[in-house]
mmCIF file as Biopython writes it, N, C-alpha, C and O atoms, coordinates in Angstrom:
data_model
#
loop_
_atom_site.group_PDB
_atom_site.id
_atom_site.type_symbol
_atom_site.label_atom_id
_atom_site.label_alt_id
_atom_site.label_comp_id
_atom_site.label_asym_id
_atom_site.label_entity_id
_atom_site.label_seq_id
_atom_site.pdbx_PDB_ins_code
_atom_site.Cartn_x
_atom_site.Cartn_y
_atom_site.Cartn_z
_atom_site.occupancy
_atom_site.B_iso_or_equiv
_atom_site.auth_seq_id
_atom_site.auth_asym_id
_atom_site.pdbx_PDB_model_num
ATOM 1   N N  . UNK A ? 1  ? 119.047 72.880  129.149 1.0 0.0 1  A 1 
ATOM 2   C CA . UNK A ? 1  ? 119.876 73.587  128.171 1.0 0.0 1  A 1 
ATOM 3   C C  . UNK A ? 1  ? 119.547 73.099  126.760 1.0 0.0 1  A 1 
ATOM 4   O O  . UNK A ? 1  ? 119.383 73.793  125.756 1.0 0.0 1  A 1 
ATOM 5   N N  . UNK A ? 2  ? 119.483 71.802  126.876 1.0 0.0 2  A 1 
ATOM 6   C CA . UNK A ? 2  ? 118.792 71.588  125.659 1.0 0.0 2  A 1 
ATOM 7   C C  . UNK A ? 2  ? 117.921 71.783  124.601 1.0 0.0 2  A 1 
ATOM 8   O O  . UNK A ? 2  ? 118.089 71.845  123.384 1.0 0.0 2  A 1 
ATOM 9   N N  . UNK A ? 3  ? 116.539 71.902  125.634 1.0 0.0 3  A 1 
ATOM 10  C CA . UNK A ? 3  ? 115.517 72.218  125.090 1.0 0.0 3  A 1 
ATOM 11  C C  . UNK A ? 3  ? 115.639 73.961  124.737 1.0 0.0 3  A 1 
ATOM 12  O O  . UNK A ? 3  ? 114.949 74.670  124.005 1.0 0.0 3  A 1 
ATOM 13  N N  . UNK A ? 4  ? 116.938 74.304  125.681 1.0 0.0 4  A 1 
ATOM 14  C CA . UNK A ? 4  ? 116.696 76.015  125.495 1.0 0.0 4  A 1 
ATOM 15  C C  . UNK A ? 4  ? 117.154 76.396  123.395 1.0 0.0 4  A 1 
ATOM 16  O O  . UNK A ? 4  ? 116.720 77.320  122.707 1.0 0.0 4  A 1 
ATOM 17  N N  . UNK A ? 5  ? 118.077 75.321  123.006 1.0 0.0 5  A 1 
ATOM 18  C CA . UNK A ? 5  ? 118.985 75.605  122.059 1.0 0.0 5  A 1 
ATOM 19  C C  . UNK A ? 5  ? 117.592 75.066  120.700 1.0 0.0 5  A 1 
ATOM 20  O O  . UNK A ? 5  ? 117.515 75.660  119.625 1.0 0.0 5  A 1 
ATOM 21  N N  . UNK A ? 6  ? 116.494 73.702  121.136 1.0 0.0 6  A 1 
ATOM 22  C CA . UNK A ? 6  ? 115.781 73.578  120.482 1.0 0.0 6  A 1 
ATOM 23  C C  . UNK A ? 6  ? 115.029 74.392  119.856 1.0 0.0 6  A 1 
ATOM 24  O O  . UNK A ? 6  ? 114.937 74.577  118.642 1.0 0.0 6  A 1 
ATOM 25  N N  . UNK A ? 7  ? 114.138 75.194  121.260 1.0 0.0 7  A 1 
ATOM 26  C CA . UNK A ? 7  ? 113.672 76.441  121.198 1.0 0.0 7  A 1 
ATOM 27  C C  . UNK A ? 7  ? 113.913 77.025  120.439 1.0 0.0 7  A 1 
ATOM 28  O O  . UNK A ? 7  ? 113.082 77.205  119.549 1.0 0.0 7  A 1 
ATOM 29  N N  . UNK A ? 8  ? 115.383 77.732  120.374 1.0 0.0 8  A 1 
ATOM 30  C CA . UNK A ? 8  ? 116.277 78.826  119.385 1.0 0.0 8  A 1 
ATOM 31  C C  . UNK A ? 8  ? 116.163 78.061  118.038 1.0 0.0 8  A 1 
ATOM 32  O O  . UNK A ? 8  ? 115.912 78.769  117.063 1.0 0.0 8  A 1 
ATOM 33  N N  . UNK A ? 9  ? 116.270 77.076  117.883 1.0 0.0 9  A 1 
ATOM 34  C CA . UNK A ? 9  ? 115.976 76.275  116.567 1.0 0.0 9  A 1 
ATOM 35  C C  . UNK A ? 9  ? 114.846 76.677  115.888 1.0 0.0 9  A 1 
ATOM 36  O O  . UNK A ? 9  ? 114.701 77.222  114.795 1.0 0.0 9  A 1 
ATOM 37  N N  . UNK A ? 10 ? 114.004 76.277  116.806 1.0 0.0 10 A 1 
ATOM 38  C CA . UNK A ? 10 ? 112.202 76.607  116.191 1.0 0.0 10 A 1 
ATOM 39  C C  . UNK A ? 10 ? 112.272 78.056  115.886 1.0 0.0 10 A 1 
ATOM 40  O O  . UNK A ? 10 ? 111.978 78.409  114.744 1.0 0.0 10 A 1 
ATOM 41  N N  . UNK A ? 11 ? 112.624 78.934  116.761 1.0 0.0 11 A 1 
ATOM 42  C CA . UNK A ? 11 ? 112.356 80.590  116.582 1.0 0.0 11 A 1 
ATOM 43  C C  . UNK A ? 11 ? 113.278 80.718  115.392 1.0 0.0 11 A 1 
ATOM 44  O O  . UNK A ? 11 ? 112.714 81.448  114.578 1.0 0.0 11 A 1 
ATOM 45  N N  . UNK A ? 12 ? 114.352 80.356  114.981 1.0 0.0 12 A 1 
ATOM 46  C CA . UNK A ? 12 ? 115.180 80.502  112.983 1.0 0.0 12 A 1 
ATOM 47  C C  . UNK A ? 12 ? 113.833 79.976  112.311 1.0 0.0 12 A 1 
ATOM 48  O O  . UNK A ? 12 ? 113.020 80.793  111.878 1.0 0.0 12 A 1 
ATOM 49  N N  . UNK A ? 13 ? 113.650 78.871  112.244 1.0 0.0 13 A 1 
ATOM 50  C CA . UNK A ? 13 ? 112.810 78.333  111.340 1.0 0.0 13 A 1 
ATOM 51  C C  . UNK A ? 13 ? 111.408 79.216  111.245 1.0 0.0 13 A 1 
ATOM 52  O O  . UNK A ? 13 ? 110.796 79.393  110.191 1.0 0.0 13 A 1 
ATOM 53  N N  . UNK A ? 14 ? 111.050 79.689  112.421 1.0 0.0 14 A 1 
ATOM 54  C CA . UNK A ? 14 ? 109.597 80.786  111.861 1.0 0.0 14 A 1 
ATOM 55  C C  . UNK A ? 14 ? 110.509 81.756  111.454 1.0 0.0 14 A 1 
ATOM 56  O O  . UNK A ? 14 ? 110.105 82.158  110.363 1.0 0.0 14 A 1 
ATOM 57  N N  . UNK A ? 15 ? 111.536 82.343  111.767 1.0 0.0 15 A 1 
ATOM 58  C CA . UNK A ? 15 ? 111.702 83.910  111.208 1.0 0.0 15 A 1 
ATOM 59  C C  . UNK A ? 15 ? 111.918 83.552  109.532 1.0 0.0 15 A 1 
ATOM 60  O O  . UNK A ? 15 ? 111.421 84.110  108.554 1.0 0.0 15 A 1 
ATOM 61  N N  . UNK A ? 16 ? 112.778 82.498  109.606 1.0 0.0 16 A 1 
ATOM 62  C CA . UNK A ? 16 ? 113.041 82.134  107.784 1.0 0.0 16 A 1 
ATOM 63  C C  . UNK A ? 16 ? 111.640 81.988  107.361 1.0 0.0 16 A 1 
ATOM 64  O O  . UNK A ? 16 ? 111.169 82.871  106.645 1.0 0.0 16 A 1 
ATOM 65  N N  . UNK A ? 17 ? 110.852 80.902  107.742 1.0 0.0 17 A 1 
ATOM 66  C CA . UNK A ? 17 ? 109.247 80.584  107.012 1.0 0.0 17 A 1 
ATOM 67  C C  . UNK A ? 17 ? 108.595 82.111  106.866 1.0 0.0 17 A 1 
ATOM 68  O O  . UNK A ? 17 ? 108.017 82.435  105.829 1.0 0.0 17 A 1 
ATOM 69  N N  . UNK A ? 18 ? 108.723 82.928  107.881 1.0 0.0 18 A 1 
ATOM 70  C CA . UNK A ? 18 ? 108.221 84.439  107.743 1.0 0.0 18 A 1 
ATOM 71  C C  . UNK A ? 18 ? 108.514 85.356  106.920 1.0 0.0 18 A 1 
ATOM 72  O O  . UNK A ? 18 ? 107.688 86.171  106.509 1.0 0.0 18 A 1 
ATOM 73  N N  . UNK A ? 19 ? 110.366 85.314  106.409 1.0 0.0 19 A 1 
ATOM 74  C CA . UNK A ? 19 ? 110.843 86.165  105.416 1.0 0.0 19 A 1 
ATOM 75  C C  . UNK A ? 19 ? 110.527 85.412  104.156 1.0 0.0 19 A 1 
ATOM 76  O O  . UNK A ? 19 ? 110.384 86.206  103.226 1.0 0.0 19 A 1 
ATOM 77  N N  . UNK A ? 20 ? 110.404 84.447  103.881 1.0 0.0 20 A 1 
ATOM 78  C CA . UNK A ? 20 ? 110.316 84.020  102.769 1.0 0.0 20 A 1 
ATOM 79  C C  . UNK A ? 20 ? 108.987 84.141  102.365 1.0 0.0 20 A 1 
ATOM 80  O O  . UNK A ? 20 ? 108.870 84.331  101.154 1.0 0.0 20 A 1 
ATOM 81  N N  . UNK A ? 21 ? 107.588 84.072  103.222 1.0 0.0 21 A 1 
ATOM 82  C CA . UNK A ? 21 ? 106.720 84.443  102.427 1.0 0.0 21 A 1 
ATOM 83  C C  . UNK A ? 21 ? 106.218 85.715  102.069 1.0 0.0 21 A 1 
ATOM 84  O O  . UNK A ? 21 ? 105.152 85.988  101.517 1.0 0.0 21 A 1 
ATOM 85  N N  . UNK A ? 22 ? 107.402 86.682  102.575 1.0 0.0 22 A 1 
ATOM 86  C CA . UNK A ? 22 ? 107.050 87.897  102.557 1.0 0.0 22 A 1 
ATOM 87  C C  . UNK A ? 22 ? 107.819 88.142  101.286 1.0 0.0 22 A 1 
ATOM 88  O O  . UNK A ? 22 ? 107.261 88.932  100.525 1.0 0.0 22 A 1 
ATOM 89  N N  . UNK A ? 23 ? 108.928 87.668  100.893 1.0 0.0 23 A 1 
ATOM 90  C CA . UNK A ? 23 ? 109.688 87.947  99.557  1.0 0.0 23 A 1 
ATOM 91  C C  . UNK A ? 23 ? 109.333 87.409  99.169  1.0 0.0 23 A 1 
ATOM 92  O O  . UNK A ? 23 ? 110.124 87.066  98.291  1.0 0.0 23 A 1 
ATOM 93  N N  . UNK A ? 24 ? 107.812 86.453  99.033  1.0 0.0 24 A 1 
ATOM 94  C CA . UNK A ? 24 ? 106.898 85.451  97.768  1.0 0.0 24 A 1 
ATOM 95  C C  . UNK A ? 24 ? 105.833 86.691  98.158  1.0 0.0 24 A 1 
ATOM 96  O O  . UNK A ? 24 ? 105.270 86.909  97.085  1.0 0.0 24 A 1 
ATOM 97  N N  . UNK A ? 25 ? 105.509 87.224  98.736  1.0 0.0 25 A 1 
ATOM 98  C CA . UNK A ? 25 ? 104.158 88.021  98.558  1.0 0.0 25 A 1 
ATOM 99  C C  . UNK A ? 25 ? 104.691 89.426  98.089  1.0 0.0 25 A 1 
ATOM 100 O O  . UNK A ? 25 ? 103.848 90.181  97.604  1.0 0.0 25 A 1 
ATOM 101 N N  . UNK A ? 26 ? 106.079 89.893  98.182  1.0 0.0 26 A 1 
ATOM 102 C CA . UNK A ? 26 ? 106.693 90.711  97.399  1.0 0.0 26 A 1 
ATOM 103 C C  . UNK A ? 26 ? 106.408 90.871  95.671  1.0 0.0 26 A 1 
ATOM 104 O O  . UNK A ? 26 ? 105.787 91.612  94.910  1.0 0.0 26 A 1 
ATOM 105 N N  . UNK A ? 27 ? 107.468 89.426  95.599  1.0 0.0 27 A 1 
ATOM 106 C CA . UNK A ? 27 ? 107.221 89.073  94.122  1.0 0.0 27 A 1 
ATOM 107 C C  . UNK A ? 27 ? 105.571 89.349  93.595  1.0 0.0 27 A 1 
ATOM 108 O O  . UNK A ? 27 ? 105.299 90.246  92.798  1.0 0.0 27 A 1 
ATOM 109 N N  . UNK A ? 28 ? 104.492 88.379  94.211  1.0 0.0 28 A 1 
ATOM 110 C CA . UNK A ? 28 ? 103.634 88.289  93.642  1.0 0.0 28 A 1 
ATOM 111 C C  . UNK A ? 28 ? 102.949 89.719  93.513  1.0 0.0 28 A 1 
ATOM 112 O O  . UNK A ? 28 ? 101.934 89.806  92.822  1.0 0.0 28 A 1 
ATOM 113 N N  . UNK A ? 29 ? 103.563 91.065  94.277  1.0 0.0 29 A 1 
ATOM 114 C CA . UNK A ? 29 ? 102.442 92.097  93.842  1.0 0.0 29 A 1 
ATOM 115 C C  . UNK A ? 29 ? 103.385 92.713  92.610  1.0 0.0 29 A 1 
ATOM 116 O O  . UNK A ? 29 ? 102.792 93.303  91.707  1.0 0.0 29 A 1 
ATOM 117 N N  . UNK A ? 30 ? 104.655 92.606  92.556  1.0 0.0 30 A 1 
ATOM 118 C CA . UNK A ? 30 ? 104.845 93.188  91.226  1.0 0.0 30 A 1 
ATOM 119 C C  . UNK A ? 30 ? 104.839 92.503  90.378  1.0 0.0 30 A 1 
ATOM 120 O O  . UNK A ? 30 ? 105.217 91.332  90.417  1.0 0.0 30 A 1 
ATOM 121 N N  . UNK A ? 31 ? 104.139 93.448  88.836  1.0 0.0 31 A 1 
ATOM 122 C CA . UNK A ? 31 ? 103.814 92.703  87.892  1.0 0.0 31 A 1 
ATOM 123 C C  . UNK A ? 31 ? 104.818 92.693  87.044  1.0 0.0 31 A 1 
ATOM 124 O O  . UNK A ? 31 ? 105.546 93.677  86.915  1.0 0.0 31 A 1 
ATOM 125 N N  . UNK A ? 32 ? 104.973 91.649  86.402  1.0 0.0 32 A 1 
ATOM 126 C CA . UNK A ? 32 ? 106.644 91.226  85.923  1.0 0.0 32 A 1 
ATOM 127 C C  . UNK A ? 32 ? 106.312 91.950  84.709  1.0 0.0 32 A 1 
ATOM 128 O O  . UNK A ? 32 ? 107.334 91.877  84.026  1.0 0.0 32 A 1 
ATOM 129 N N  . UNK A ? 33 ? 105.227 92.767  83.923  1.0 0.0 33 A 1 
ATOM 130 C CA . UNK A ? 33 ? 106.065 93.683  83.358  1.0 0.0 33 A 1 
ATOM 131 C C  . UNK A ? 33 ? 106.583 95.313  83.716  1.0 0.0 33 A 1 
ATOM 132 O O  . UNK A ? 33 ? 107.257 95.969  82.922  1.0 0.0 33 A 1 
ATOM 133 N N  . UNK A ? 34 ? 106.207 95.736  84.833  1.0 0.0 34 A 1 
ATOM 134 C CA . UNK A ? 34 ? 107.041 96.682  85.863  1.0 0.0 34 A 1 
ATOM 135 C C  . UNK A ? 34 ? 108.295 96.535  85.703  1.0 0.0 34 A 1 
ATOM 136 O O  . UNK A ? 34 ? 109.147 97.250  85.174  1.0 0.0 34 A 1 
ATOM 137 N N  . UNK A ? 35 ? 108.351 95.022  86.476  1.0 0.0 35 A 1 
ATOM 138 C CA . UNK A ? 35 ? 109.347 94.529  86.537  1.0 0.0 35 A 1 
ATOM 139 C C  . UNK A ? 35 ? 110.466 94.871  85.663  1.0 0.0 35 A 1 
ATOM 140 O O  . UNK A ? 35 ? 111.502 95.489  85.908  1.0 0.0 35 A 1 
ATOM 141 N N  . UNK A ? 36 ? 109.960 94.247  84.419  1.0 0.0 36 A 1 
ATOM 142 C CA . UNK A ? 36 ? 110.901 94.405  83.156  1.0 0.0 36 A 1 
ATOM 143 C C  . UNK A ? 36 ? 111.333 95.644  82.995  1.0 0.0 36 A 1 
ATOM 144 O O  . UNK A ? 36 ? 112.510 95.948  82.800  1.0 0.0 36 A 1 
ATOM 145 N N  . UNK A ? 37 ? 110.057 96.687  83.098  1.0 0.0 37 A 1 
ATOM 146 C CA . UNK A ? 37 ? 110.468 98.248  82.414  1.0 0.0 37 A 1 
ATOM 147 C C  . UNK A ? 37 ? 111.472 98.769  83.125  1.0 0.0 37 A 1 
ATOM 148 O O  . UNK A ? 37 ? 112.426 99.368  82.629  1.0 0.0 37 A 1 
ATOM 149 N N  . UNK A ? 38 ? 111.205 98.451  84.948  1.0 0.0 38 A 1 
ATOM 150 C CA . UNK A ? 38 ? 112.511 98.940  85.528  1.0 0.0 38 A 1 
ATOM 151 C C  . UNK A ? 38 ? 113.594 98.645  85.325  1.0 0.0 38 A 1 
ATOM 152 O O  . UNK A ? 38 ? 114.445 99.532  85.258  1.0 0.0 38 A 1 
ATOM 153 N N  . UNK A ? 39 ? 114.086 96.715  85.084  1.0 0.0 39 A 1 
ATOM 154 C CA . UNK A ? 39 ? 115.322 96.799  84.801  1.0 0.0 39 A 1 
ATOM 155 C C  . UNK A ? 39 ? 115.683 96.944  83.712  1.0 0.0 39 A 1 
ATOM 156 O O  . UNK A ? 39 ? 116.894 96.814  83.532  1.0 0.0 39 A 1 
ATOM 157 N N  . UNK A ? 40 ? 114.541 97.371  82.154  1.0 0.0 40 A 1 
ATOM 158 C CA . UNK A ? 40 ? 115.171 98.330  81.171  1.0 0.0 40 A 1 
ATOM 159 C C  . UNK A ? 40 ? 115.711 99.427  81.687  1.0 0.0 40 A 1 
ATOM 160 O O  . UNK A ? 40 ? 116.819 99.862  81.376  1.0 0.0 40 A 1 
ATOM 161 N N  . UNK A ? 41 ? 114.840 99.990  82.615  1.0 0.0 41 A 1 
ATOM 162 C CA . UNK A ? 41 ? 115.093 101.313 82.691  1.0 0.0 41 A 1 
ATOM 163 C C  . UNK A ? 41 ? 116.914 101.635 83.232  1.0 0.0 41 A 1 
ATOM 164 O O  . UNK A ? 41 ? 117.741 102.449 82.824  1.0 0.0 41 A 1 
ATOM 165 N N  . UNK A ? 42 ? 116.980 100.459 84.415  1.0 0.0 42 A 1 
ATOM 166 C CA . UNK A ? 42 ? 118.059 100.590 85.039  1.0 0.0 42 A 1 
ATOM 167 C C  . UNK A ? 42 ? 119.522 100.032 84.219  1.0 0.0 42 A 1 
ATOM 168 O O  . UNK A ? 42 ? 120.628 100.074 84.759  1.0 0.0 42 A 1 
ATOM 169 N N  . UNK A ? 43 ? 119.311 99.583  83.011  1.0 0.0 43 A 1 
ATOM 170 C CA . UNK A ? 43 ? 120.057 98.727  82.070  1.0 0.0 43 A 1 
ATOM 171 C C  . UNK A ? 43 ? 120.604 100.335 80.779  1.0 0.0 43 A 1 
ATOM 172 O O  . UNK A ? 43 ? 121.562 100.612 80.057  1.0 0.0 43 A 1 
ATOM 173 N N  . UNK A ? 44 ? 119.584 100.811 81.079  1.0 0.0 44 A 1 
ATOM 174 C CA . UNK A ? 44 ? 120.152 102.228 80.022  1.0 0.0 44 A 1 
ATOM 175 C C  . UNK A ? 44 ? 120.511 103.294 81.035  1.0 0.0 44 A 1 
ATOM 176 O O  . UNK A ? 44 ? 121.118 104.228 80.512  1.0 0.0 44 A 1 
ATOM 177 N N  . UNK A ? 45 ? 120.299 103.426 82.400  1.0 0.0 45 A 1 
ATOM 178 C CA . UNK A ? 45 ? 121.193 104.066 83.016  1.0 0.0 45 A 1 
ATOM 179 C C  . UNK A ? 45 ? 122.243 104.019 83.035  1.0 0.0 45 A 1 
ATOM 180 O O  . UNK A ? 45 ? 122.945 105.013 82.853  1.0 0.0 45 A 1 
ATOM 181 N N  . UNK A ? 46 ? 122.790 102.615 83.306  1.0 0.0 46 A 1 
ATOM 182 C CA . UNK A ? 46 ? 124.258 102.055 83.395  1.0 0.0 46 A 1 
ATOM 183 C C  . UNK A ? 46 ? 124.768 102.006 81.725  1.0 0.0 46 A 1 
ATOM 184 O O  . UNK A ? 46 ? 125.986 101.843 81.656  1.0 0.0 46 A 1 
ATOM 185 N N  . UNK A ? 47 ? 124.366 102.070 80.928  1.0 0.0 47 A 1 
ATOM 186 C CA . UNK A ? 47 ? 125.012 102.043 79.462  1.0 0.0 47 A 1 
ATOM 187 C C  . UNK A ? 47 ? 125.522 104.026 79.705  1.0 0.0 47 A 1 
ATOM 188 O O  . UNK A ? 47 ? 126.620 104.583 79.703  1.0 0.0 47 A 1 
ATOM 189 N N  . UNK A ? 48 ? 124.212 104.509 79.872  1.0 0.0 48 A 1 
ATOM 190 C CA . UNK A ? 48 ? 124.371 106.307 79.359  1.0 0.0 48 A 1 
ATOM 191 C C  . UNK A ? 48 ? 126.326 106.380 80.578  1.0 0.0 48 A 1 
ATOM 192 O O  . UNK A ? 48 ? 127.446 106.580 80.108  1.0 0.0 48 A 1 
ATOM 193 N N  . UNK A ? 49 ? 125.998 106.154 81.946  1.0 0.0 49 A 1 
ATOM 194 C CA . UNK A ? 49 ? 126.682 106.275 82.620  1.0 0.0 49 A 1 
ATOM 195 C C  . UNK A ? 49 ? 128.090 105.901 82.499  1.0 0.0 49 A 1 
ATOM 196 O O  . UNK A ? 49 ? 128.866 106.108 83.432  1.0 0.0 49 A 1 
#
C-alpha cells in the first residue's frame, strides 16, 4: 500500500514537471510585444465597455 501511494506521488510530480514546461514553452513562443498589444487591446475594451 505504500509503495502504491509513493507511486501516486511520483505520477503528481511528472504531471506538474509536464504542465509547467508547457506554460514555460507557452510563454516563450509569445513575443512579449504581442503580448503587450493584446493586453492594450483588452485594457481599451474594458474602458469603451
Amino acid at each position: 500500500m505504500a509503495a502504491d501511494e509513493e507511486e501516486e506521488r511520483e505520477e503528481e510530480k511528472k504531471k506538474k514537471k509536464k504542465e509547467e514546461a508547457q506554460l514555460r514553452r507557452r510563454r516563450r513562443l509569445a513575443p512579449p510585444a504581442s503580448v503587450a498589444a493584446a493586453a492594450a487591446r483588452a485594457a481599451a475594451r474594458a474602458r469603451r465597455a
